[in-house]
C-alpha positions in Angstrom: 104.4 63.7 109.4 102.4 66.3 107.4 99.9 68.4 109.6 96.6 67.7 110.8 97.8 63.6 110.3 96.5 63.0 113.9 92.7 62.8 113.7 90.2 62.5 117.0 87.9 59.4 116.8 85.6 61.1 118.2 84.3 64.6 117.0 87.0 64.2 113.9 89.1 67.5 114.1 92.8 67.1 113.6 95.7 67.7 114.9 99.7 67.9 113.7 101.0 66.1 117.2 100.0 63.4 119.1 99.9 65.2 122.8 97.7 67.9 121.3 95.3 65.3 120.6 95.6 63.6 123.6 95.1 67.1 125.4 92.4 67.3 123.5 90.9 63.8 124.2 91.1 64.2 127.9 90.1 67.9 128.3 87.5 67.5 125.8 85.6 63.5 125.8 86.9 63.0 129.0 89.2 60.1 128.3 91.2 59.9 131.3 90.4 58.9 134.9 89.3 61.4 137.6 87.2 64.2 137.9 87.1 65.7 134.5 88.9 69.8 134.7 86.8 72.7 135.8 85.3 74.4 132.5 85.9 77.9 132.5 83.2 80.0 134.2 81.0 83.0 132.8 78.7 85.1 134.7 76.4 83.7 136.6 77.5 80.1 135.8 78.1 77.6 138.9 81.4 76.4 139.6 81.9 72.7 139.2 84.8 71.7 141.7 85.9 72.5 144.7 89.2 73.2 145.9 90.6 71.1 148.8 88.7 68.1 150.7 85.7 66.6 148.9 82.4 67.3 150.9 81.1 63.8 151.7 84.8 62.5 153.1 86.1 61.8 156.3 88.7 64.1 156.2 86.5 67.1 155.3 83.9 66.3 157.9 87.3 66.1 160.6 88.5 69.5 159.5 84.8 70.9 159.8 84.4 69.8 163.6 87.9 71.5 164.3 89.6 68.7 165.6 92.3 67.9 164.0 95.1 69.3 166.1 93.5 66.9 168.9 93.3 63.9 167.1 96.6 64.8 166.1 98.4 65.1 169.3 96.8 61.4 170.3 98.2 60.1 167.2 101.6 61.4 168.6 101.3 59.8 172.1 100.0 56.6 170.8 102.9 56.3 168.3 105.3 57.6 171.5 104.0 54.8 173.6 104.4 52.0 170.7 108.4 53.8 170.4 109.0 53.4 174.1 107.8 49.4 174.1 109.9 48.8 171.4 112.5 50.2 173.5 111.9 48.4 176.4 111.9 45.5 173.9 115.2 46.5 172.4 117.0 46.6 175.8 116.0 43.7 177.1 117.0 41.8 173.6 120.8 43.8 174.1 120.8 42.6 177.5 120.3 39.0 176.6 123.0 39.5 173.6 125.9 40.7 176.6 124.7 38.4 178.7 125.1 35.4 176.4 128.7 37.1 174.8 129.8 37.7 178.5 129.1 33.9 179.0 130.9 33.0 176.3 134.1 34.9 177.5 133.7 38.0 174.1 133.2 41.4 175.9 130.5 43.0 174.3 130.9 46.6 172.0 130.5 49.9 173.5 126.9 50.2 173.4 125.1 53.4 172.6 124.1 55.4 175.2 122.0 58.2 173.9 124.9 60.5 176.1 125.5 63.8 174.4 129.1 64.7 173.8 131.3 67.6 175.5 130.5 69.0 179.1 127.6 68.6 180.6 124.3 71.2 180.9 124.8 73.1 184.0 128.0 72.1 184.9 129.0 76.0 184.8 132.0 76.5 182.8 135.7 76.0 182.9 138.4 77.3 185.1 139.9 79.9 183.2 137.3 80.7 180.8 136.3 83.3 179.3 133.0 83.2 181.0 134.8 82.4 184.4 137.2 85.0 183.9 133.6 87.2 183.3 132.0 86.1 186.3 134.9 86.9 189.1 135.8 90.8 187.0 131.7 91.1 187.7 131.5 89.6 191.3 134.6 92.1 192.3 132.4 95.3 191.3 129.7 96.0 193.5 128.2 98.0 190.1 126.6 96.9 187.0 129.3 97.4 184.0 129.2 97.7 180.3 131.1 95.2 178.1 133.8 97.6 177.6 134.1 98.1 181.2 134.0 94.4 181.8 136.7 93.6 178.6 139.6 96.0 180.4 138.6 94.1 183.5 139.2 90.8 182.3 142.6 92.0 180.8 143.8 93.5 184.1 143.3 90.3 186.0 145.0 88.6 183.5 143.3 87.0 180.9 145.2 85.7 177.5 143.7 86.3 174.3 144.4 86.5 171.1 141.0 87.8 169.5 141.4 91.6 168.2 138.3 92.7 169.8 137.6 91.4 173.1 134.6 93.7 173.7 132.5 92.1 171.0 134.2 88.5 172.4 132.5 89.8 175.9 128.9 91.1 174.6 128.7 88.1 172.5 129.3 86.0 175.5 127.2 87.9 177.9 123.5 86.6 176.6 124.5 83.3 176.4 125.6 83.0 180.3 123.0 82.0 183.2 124.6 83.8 186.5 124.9 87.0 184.5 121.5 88.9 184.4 121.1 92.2 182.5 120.0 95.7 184.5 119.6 98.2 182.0 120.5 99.2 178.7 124.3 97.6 178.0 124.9 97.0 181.8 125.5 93.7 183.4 125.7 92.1 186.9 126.8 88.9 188.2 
């Protein structure tokens, strides 16, 4: 198409594509929808729009009064209470399902319990662990010790390793443990 082929019905000026005239059309006659765009602003000339919330809405008189984090949080407890009756919903329906397969002689399939794999929180840790191994070299000393102090300790009562720095192993491991509180600067006692 030759240039200036795309002419606007309104105001007449032309244009060689036809998203420059429809840019134009809605920037210009306010063709499309919505709040027409801000026009550029000069001294002492009012700005138009407002960024954010619109005065007269609900929303912007909520974020005036401040609470929104309360409202919020009740939103969250009455969608937690709505959760938990479906729940209770839930296990009653699964209970009716074994009960009814049970009848019928079918065992029912593991169910889901929501139980979290590997050991337990709190059940301290293995028999022969590193930590374990931590804990006794620490309850022999009467004294705080450093992880390097408390590495050569684990090796002389015996523990097996195959990691090439068993100091870092140890200070790495120290933070993590709950019986283990820290005195000073590098120094731990059980």
């Amino acid at each position: 198409m030759a240039p200036g082929s795309f002419k606007c019905p309104k105001c007449e000026r032309s244009f060689s594509m036809a998203a420059h005239l429809a840019r134009h059309t809605n920037t210009i006659h306010g063709a499309r929808r919505g709040p027409k765009p801000m026009a550029r602003r000069g001294p002492g000339r009012p700005r138009k729009h407002r960024v954010g919330r619109p005065r007269g809405s609900r929303s912007y008189a909520r974020a005036a009064t401040g609470d929104g984090a309360t409202q919020l949080l009740s939103q969250m407890q009455s969608y937690y209470s709505d959760l938990t009756a479906r729940r209770a919903n839930l296990d009653a329906q699964i209970a009716g399902m074994e009960n009814a397969m049970n009848v019928m002689g079918e065992v029912p399939m593991g169910r889901a319990t929501g139980r979290r794999r590997g050991r337990p929180p709190g059940s301290g840790s293995r028999a022969g662990s590193l930590k374990d191994t931590i804990v006794r070299v620490l309850r022999q000393r009467a004294k705080a010790l450093s992880p390097k102090e408390i590495a050569a300790g684990v090796v002389k009562i015996g523990y097996r390793t195959s990691t090439k720095n068993l100091t870092k192993a140890v200070s790495n491991t120290l933070p993590d443990m709950t019986d283990i509180r820290k005195v000073g600067r590098g120094l731990y006692q059980a």
